[in-house]
N, C-alpha and C positions, 0 to 999 in steps of 0.2 A: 504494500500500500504506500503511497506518496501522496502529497495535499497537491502537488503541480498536475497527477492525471487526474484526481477530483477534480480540479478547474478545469481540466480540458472537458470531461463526461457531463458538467452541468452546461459549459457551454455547448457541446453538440460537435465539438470539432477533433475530438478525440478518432481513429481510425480506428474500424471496425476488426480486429482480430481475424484472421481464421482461425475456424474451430474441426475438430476431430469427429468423425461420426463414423462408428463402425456398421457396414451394413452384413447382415449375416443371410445367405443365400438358401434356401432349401427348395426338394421339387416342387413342383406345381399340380393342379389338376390334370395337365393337357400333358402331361410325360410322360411320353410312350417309353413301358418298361421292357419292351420286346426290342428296344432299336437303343446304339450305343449312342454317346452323347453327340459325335461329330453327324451324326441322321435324323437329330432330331428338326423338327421345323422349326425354325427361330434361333436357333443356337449357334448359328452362323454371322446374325445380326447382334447376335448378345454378346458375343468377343467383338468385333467391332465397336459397338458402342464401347464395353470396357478397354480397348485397344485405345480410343480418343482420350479416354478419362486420365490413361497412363501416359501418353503423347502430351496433356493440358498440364501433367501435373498434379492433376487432384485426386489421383490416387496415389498413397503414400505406403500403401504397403497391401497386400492378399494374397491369398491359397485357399487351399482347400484341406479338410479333415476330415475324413468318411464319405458321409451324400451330402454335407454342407460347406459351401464357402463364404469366404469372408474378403472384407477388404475394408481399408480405414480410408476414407475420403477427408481432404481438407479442403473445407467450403467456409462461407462468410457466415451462413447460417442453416437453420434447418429447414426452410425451407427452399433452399437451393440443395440443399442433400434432396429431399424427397424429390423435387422437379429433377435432378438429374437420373434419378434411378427407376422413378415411375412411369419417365417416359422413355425407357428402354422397352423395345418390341416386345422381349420374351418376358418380361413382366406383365405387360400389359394383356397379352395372351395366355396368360398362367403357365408357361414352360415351368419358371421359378416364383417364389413368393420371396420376399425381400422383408427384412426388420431392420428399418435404423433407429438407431441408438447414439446418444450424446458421447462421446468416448474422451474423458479428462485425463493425461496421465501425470502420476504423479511423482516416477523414477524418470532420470537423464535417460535418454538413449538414441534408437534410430529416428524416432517418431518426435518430430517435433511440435 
């Protein structure tokens, strides 16, 4: 805390942060369990989309662990998290269902 960014935050001139938002991937309705993921419909445009994310930068880190993936986006807010993730094709088509979450951390490390 400092009294200098309190003066900046009442006047309004203070810069908006980016913030961390971990989005956690699982399957969808429409995922066909008969067919591998590179056959599925959508799953073509859904690395894509994530391909631009990591090209802009605002993906800061992701994998996968089991049938779920993950990835830490750095946006200005939440609802730039959500607009960027809900309008990805395979979301909006239920290949995947998507959960974001506020993600603060609280140890030094990769993730800034």
């Amino acid at each position: 805390f400092s009294w200098s960014s309190l003066a900046f935050a009442q006047d309004g001139n203070m810069p908006n942060p980016a913030k961390n938002f971990i989005v956690v991937y699982s399957l969808g309705s429409s995922w066909d369990k008969d067919k591998p993921a590179h056959e599925q419909k959508y799953f073509n445009e859904h690395s894509a989309h994530l391909s631009a994310l990591r090209k802009s930068r605002q993906i800061e880190l992701g994998g996968r662990y089991g049938e779920l993936g993950m990835i830490i986006l750095k946006v200005k807010d939440e609802a730039e998290a959500e607009s960027l993730i809900m309008n990805d094709v395979a979301i909006k088509n239920k290949l995947f269902k998507a959960e974001i979450r506020e993600f603060n951390t609280f140890y030094k490390g990769c993730v800034k």
